[in-house]
VODRENZA-665643 format. One record per residue (C-alpha): x, z, y; residue in three letters. Coordinates in pm, 1 decimal. Example, Ala and Ser with C-alpha at 12.3 -4.5 7.8 and 13.67 -1.06 7.14 Angstrom:
BEGIN
> 1230.0,780.0,-450.0,ALA
> 1367.0,714.0,-106.0,SER
This chain:
BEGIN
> 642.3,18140.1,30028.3,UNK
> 741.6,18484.3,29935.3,UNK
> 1074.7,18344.5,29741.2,UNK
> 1130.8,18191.0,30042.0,UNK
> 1117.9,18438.4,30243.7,UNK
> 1301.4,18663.8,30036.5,UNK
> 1595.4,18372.5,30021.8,UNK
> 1604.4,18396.8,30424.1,UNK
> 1656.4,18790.9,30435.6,UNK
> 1931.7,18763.2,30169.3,UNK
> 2124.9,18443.6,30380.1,UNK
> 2105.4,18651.7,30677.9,UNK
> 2213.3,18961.5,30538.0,UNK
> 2514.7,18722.0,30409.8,UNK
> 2549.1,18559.6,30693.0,UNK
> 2585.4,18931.1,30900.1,UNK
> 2836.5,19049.8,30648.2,UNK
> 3035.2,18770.5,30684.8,UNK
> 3023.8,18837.3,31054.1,UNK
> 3150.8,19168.6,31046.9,UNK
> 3535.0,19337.7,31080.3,UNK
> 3560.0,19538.7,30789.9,UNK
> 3894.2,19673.2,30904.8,UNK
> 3940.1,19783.5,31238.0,UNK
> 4287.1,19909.1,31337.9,UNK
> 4349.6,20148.5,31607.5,UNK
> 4690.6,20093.0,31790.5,UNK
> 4879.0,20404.9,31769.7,UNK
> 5233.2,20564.6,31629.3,UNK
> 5317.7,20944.0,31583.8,UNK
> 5169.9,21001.9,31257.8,UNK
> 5441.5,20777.7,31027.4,UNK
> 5649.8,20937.3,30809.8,UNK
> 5933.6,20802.1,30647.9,UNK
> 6127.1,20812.7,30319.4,UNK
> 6421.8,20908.0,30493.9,UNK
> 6530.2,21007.4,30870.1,UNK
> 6868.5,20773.4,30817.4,UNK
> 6961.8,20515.9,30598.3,UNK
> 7301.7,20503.8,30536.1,UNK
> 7438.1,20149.1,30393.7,UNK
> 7717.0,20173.4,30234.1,UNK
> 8081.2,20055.2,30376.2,UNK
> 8136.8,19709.4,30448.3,UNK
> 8421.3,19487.0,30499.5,UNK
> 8438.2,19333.2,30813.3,UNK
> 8151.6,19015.6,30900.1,UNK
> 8076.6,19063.8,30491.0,UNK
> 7723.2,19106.1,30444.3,UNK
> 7587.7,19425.2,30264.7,UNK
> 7309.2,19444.2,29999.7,UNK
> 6964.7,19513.1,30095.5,UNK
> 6836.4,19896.6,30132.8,UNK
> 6479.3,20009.6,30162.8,UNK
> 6292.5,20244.6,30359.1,UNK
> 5898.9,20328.0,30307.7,UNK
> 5684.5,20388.2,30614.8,UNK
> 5386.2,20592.2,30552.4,UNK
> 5017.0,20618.5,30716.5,UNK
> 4930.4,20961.1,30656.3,UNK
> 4592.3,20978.9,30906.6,UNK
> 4284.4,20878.8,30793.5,UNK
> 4264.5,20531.0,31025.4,UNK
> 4402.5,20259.0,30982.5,UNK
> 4633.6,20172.7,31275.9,UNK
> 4834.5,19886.0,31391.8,UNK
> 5211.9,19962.3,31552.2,UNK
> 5234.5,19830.7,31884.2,UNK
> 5614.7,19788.6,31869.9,UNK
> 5851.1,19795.5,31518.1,UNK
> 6181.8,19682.1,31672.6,UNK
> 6541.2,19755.7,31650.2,UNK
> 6676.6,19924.4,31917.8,UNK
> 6949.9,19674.0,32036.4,UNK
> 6715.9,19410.6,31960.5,UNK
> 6836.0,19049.3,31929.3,UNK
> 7235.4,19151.3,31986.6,UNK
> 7166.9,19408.0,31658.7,UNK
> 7393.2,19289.9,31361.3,UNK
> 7135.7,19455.2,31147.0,UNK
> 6821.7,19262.6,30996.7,UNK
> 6505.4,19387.0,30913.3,UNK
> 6293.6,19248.5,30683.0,UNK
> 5835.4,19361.0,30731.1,UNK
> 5544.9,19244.0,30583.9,UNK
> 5787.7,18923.0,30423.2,UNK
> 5889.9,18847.1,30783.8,UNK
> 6221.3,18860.0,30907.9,UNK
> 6369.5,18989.2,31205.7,UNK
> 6503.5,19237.9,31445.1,UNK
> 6130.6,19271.6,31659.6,UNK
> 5769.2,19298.5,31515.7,UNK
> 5490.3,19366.5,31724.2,UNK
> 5132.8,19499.3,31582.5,UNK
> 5207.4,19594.4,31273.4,UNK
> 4912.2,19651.0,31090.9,UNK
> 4931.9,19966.9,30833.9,UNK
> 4614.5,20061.9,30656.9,UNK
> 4493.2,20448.1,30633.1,UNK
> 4645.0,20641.4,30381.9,UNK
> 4902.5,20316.6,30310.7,UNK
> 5232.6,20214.4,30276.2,UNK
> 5477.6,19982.4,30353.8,UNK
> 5838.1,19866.5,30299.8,UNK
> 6136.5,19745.0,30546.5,UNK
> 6415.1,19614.4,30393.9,UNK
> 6730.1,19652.5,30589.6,UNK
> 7089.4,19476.9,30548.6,UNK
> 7395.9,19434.5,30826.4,UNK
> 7690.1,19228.8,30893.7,UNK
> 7927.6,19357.4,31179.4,UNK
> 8295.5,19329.7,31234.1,UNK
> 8491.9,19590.2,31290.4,UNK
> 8512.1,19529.1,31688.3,UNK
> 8154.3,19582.1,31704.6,UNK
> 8175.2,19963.8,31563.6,UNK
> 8271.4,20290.3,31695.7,UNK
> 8648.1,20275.2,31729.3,UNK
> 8704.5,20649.1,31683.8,UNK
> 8497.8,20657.7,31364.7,UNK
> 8417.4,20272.9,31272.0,UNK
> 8076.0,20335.2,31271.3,UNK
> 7782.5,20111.5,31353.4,UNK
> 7485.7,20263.8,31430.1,UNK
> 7138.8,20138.5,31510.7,UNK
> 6769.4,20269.6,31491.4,UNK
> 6439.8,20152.5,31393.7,UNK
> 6214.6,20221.4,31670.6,UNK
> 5821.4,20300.0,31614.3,UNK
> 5683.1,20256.0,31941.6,UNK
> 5801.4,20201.3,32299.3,UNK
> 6069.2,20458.2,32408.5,UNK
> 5853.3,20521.2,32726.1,UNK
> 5549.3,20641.7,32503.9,UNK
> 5573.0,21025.5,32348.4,UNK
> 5424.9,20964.2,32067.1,UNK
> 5733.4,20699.9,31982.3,UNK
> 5932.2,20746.4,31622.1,UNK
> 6270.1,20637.8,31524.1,UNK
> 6490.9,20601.0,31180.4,UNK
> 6851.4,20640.2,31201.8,UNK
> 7111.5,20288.0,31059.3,UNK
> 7434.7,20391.1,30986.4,UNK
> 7670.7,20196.6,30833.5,UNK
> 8102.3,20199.6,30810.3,UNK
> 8270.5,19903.7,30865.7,UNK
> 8570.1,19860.1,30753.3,UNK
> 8872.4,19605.8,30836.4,UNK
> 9044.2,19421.1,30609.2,UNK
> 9314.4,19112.7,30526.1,UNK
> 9148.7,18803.2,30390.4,UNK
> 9282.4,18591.7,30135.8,UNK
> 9087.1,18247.4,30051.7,UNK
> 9108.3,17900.3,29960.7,UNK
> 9114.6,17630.5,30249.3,UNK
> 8828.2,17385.9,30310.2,UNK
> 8693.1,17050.0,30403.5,UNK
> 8359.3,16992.7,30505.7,UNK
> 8279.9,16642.7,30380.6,UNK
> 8038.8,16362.8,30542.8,UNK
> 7769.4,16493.9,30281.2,UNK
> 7819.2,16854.3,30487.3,UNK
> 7948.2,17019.1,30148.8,UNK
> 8298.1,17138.6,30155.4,UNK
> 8605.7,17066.3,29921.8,UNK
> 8855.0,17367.1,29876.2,UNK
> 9184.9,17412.6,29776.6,UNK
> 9241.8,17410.5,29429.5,UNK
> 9545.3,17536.3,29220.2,UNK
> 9686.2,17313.0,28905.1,UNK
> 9674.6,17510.4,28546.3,UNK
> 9794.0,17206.3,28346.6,UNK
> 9562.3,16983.7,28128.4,UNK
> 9316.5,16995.2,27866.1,UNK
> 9293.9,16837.4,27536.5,UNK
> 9201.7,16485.9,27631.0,UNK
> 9466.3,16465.7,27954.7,UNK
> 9220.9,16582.7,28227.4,UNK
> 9377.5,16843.4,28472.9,UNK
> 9253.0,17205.2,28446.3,UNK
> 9200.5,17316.3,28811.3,UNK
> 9040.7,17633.8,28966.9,UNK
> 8981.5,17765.5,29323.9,UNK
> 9226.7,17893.5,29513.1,UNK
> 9556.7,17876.5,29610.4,UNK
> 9918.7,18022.5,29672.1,UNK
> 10018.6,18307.6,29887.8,UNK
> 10241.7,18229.4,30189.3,UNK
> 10562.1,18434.9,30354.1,UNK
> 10457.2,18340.0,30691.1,UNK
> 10051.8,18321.4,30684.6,UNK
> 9948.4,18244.6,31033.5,UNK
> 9686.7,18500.2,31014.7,UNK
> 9786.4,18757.9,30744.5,UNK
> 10174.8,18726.7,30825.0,UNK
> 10398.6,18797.8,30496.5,UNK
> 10123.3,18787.9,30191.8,UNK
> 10399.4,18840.4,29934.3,UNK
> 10403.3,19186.0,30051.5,UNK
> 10083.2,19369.1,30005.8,UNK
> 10060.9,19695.6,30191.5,UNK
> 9844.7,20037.3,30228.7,UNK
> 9794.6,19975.0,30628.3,UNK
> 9498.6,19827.1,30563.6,UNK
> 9286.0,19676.4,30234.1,UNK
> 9286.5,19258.0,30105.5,UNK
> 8994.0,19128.8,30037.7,UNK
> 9038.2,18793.3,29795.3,UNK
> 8839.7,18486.3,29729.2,UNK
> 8932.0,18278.8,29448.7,UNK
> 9247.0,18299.9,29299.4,UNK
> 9571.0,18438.6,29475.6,UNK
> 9875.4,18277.7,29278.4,UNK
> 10225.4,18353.8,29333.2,UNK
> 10471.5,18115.3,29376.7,UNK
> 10743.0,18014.5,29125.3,UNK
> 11054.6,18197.2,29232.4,UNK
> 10860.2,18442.5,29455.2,UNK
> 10785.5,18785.2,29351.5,UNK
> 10456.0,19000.5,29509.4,UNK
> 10551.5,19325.7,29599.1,UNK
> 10225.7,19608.3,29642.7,UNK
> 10328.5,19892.0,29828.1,UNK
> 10198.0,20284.0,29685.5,UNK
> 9839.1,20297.2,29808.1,UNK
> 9731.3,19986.5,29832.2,UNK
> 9372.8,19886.3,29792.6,UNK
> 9269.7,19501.7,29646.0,UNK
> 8919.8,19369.3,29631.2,UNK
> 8821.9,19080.9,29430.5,UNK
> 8519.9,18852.5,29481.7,UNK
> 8329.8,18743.8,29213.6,UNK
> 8505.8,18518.3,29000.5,UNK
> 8811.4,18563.9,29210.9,UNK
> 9171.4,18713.6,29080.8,UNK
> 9530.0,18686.4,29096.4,UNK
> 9804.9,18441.0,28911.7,UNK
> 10146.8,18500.1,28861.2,UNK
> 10256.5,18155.2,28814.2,UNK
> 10613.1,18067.6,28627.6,UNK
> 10924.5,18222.5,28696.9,UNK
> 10704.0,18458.1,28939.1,UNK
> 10670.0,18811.6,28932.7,UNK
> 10478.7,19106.0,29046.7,UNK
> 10622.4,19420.2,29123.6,UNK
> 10295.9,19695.1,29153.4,UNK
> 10470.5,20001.5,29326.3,UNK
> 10210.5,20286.3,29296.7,UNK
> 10329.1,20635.5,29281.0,UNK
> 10178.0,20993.7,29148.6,UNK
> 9879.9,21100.3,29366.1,UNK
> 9836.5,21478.0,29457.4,UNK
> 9498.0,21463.1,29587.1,UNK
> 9181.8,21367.6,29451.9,UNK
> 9162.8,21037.9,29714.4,UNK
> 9432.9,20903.4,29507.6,UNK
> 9646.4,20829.1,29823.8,UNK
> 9946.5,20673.1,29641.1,UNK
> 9759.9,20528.2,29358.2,UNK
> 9751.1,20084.3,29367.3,UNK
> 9384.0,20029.0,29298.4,UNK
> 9222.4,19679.9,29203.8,UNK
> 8862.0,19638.7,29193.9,UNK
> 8545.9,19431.1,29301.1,UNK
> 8451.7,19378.5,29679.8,UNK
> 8091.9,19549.8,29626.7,UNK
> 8155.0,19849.9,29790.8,UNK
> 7835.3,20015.3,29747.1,UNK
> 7762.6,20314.9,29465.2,UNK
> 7588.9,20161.2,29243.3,UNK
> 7821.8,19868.2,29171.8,UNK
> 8145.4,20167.7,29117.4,UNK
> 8131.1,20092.4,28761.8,UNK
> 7983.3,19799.6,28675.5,UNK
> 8182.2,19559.0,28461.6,UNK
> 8284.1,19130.4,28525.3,UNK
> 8266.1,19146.8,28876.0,UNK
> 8587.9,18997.9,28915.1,UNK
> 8795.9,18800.2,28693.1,UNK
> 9124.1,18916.8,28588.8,UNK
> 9519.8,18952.4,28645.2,UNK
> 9648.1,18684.8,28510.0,UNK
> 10051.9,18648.1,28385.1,UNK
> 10144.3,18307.3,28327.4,UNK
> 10363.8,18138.4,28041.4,UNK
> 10678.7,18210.9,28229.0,UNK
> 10619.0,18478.3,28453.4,UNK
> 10885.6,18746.7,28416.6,UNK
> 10958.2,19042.8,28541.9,UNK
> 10685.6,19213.0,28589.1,UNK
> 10620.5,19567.5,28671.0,UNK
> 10306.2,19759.1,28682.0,UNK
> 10316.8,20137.9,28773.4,UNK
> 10046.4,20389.8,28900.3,UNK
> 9751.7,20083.4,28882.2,UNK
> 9362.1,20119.3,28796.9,UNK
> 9187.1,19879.4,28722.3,UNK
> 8839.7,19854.1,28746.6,UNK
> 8530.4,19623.7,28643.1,UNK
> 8713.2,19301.4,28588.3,UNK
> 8614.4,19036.4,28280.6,UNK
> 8954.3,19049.2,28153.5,UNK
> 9194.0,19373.8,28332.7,UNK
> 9556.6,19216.1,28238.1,UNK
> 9545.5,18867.7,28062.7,UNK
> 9900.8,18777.5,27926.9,UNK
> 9980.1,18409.2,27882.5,UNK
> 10332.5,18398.5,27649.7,UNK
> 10637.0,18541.2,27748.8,UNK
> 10979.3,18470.7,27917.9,UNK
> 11157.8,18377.4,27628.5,UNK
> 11408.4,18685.7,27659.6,UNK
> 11411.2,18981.3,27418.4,UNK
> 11347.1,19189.9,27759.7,UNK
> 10964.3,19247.5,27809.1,UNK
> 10773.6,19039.1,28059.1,UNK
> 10523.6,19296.4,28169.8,UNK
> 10680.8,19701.0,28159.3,UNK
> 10351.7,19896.8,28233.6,UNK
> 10297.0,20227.3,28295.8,UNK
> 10083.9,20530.6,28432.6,UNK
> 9838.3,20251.0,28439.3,UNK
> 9415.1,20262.1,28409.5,UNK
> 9206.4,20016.4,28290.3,UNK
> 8816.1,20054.7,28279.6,UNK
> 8495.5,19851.2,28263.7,UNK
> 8616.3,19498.1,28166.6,UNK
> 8306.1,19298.2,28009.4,UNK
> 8583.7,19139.4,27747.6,UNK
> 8906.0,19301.6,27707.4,UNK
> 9162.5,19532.4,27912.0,UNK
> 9459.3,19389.7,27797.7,UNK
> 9429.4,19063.7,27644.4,UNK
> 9799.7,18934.9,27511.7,UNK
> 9860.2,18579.5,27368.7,UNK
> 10250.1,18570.7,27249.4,UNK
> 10278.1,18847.7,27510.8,UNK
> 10567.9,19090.3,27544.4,UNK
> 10500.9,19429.9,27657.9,UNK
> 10649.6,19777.0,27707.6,UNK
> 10365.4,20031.7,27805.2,UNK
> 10390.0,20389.2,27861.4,UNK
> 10128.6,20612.5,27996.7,UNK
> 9787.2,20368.4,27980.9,UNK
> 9457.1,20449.4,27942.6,UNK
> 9226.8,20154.9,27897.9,UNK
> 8837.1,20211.2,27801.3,UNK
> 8488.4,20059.4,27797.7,UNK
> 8566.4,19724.4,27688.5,UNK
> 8338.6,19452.6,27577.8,UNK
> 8563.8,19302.6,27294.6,UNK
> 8867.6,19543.2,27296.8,UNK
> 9091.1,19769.7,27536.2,UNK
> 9408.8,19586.5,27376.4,UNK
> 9424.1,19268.0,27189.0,UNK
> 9742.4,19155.0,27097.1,UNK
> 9619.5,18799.0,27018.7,UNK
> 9854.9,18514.1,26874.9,UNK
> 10140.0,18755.9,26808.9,UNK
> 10373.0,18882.9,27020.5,UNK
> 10583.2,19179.5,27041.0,UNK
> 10421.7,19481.5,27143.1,UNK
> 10583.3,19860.2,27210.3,UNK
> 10328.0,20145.7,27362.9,UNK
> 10407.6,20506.5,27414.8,UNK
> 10184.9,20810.0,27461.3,UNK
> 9910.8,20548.6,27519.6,UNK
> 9512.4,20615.9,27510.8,UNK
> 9373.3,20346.1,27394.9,UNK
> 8966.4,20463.1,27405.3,UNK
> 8666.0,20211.5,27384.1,UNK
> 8272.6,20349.6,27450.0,UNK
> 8103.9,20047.5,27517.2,UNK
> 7746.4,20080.7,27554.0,UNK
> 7748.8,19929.3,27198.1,UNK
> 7924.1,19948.1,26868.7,UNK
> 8036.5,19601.2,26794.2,UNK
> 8392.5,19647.1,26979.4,UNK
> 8750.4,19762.8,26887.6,UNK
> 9007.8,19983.2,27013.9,UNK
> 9327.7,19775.3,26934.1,UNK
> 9285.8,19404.3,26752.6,UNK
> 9598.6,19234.6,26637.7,UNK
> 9633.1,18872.3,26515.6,UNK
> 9834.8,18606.6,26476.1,UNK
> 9634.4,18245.5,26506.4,UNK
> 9410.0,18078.4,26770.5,UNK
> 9161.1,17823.4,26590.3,UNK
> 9197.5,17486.0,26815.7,UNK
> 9004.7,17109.2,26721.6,UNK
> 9323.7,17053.4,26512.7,UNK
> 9336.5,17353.1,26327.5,UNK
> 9470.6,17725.3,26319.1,UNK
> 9807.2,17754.3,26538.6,UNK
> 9986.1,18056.9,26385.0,UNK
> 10246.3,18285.8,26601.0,UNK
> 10458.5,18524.9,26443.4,UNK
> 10387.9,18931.4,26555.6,UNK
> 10709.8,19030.9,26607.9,UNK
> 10619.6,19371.2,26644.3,UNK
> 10304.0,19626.3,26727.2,UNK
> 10437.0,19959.6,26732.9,UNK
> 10224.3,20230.5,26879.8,UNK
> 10408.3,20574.7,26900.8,UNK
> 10213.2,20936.0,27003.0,UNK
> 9877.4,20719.8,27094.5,UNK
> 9532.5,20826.8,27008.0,UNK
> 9271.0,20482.3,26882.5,UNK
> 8944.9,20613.6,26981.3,UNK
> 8589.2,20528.0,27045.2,UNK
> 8227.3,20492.5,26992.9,UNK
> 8278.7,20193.7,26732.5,UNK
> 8385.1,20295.4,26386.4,UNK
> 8657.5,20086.7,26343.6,UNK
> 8936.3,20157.5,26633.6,UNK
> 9187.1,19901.1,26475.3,UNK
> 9124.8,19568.7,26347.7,UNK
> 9343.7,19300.1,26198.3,UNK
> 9338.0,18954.6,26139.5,UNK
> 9666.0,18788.2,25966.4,UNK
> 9747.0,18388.7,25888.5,UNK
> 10122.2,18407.7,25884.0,UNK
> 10390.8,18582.0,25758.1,UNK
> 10553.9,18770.5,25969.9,UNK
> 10306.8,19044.9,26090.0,UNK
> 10450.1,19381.2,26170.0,UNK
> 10273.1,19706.3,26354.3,UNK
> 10322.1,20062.9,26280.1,UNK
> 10156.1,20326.3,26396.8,UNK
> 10374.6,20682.9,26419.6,UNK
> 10225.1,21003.3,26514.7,UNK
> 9900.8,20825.9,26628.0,UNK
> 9533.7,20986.2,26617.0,UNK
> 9305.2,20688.1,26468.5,UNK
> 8960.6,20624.6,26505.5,UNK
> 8839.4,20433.8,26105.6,UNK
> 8492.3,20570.0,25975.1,UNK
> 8459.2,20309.4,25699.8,UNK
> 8166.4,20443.3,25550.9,UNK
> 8068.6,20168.1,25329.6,UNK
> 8422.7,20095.6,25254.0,UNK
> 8437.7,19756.2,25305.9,UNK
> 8811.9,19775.0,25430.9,UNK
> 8890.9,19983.3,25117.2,UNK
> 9098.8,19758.1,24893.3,UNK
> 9279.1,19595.9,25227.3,UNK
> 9645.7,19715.2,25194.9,UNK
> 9659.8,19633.6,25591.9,UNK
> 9462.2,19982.4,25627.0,UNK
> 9635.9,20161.1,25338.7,UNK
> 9655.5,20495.2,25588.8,UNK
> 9864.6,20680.0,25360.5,UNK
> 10120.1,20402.8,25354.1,UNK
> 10381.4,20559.5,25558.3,UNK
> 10567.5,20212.0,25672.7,UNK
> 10245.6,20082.9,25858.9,UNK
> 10105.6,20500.3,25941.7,UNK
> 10369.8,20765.9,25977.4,UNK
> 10242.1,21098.5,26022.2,UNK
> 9881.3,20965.4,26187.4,UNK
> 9548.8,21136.1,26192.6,UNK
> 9244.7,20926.7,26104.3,UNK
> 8927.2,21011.8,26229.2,UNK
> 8673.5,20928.2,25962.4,UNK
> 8388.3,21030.6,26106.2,UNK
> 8304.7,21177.6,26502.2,UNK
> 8389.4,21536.6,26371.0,UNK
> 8716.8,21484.8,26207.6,UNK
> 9044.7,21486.3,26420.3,UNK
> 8814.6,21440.2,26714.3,UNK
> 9014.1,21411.4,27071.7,UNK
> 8786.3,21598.2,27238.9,UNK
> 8781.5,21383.9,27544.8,UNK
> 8626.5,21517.0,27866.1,UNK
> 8415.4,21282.7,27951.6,UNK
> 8456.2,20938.8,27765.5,UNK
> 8153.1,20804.6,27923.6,UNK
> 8253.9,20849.9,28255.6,UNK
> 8657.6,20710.4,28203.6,UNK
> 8802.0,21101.7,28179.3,UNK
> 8991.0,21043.5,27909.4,UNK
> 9224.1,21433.9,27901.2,UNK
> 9234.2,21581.1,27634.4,UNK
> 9090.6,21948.0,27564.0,UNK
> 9221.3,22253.3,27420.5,UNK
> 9068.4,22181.7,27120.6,UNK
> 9159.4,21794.4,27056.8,UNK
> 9286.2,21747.3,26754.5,UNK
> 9591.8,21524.2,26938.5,UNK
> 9709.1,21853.2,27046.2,UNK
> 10066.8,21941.9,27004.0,UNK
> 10100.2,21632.0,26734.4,UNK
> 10285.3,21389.0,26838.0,UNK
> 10638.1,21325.6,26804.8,UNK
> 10864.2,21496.8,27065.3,UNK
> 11122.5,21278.8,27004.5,UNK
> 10915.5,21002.6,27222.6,UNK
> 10814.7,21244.9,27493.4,UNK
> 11108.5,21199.3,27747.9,UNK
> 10889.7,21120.1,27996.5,UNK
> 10625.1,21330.8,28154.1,UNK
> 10269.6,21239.0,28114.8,UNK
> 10043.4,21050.6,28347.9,UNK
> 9948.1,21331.8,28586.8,UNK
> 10343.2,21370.2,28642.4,UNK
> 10292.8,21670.6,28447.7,UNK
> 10634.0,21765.0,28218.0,UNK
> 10582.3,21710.2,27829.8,UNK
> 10751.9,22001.3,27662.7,UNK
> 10777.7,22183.4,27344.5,UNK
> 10480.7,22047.3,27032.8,UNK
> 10389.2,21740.3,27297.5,UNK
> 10010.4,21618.9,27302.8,UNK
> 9898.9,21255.0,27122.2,UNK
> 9765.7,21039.1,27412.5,UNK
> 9865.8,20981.5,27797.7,UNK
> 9732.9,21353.1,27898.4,UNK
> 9881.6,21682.6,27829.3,UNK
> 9542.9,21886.3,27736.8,UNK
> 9362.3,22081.9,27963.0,UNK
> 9123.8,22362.3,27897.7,UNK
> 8825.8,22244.8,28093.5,UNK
């Protein structure tokens, strides 16, 4: 009996617990604090969605309370969205929050640029704690810059299956006959919407989706200023007989207001230097005539890719006063390519900042040719003269390689690097600064980096270890790439080659600087 008993008081004790609300919440706002007043998103392109930002809400009273009213301000018609609690929306109501708590909303927008501010193309919203009628309500600021653009993208069909087939554009065929096809398609002198897109200009930026090509016969002209955004896996084809003609001039402020600038379409901070978000400039077998001044680059998978050449002795591609940075596999990757380039800086590089593969002929002057990659594995400059294919090794002559008053620099230890099938392989490096620290000198007996032989080095310095004939870059890790007072490419190059000034615009007088920069005491 007394077991049983004892069995009763503990079921209803249970049974009580069970019953009771162990959290009461107390509806109230004016105690929330927030991780910030604002939250600024980053710019946007017009009706392109932005990435998600955060802001924390804080309970700092000692109750736990439930907010009557977490809504945005313009409610429904808002273009931003709110994410609370895993729900999604633009209006919450009792939103529990315990005492001494936390919480996250996650925030992301997608206006045009009619539904901004027109004297400042900004959108603005708020997060509203509370009704506006009661005192006690709180608000966080949304402010986010939308900005216009041109659009370039392949055409679609939506199919019965409700997926869509786009446009495609025709690269040939592969081994076994199949066609070779990727998305996108050619630019237009009369686009209904974009009017003359062989003619890109600074009044506003293009935005591109797949792959731009330019027709045979047609050449794309980029005015001074001009600002190009790639989507991922998107880029830009310069098909046979095409050209480009990139028309950027010397900037004199820091927003680099005449500079030609191609990069991603992630406009936010934390994607400003992040490589492969875009594919990659791509000169056909054929293309000709191309010219390339005042251009950067930026986080592509391949910056420049060079299929062949014209067939003239004239160069295909004359580059100059040109930046490359961030490309997961090489800046300027050349197969039978011929180029003139004066004035580049290419660094950060997965596999290379040049590579001058399946010969070629090759002429760069005052060039910095710098690779820190976050690891040690890549090159500077790699020349060869074969591609391995199912069949066997296909072997193209290297006409020439000649690099004149150019410093080879990086974090690897080996800034050149050769491979060699055929016979006719010829580079020279004159007045160059050299990064080869071949400490277990492995390359020793290999006459192809005989440094002292003055027919493939004239006059070089070879860095053989980070102290020696260091450059003394600025900042390699951030792209600043000028040379300091004390860089051992001072005032050792080869004046005879410096008739043009550097890539600053400033004049190249007297014992001229290795490299694309005069130095600079920083």
């Amino acid at each position: 009996m007394r077991h049983l008993l004892l069995l009763l008081l503990i079921g209803l004790a249970v049974s009580v617990t069970s019953c009771r609300n162990d959290f009461d919440f107390e509806s109230q706002t004016g105690s929330l604090s927030f991780s910030k007043d604002t939250v600024y998103l980053d710019t946007v392109f017009t009706d392109i969605g932005s990435s998600t930002y955060t802001l924390k809400v804080y309970n700092n009273s000692d109750k736990n309370i439930s907010i009557p009213s977490l809504r945005l301000k313009k409610g429904t018609a808002s273009k931003y969205r709110l994410m609370v609690d895993g729900m999604a929306g633009q209006v919450f109501e009792d939103v529990e929050l315990l005492a001494k708590d936390s919480m996250y909303i996650f925030v992301s927008v997608t206006a045009e640029v009619a539904d901004a501010n027109p004297t400042d193309f900004l959108y603005t919203d708020q997060i509203l704690f509370g009704e506006e009628t009661n005192s006690n309500h709180q608000k966080v600021e949304l402010v986010t810059l939308i900005q216009d653009a041109y659009f370039i993208y392949p055409g679609r069909v939506q199919n019965p299956d409700e997926s869509y087939t786009y446009d495609e554009l025709n690269l040939g065929v592969d081994g076994d006959g199949n066609p070779i096809t990727i998305r996108g398609r050619f630019l237009e002198e009369s686009n209904p919407v974009n009017g003359n897109e062989l003619h890109w200009t600074n009044t506003k930026p293009y935005v591109i989706y797949g792959y731009a090509a330019v027709p045979s016969n047609k050449t794309l002209v980029v005015d001074a200023g001009a600002r190009i955004h790639f989507h991922a896996e998107s880029g830009l084809i310069v098909a046979n007989n095409a050209s480009i003609h990139v028309n950027g001039t010397n900037s004199t402020t820091a927003a680099l207001e005449n500079e030609v600038i191609f990069e991603g379409d992630r406009l936010e901070s934390d994607f400003s230097e992040v490589p492969g978000q875009w594919g990659t400039i791509w000169l056909t077998q054929g293309s000709t005539n191309n010219q390339i001044k005042n251009l950067t680059i930026k986080n592509a998978t391949v910056g420049i890719l060079v299929s062949g050449n014209d067939g003239t002795p004239t160069p295909s591609l004359a580059i100059e006063n040109t930046q490359i940075y961030n490309c997961s596999n090489v800046g300027i990757l050349a197969r039978t390519g011929n180029i003139e380039g004066k004035n580049m800086v290419i660094n950060n590089c997965g596999q290379a900042s040049f590579a001058g593969s399946f010969g070629g002929s090759y002429e760069f002057t005052h060039c910095t040719f710098a690779n820190f990659w976050s690891n040690s594995t890549q090159t500077c400059i790699r020349l060869d003269d074969f591609i391995t294919t199912e069949t066997g090794d296909e072997i193209e002559p290297l006409e020439k390689a000649n690099f004149n008053n150019c410093i080879i620099y990086g974090s690897t230890n080996f800034g050149v690097f050769y491979r060699k099938k055929g016979t006719t392989f010829n580079y020279k490096f004159d007045h160059c600064l050299i990064k080869f620290a071949d400490y277990s000198n492995q390359f020793g007996n290999n006459p192809m980096y005989s440094f002292t032989d003055t027919t493939l080095y004239d006059t070089c310095l070879i860095a053989t270890n980070s102290i020696v004939n260091n450059p003394d870059f600025k900042d390699a890790r951030k792209n600043e790439l000028i040379i300091g007072e004390d860089s051992a490419a001072r005032g050792t190059a080869d004046n005879t080659y410096s008739t043009f000034n550097d890539i600053l615009n400033n004049t190249r007088s007297g014992a001229t600087d290795m490299g694309a920069y005069n130095w600079l005491s920083f």
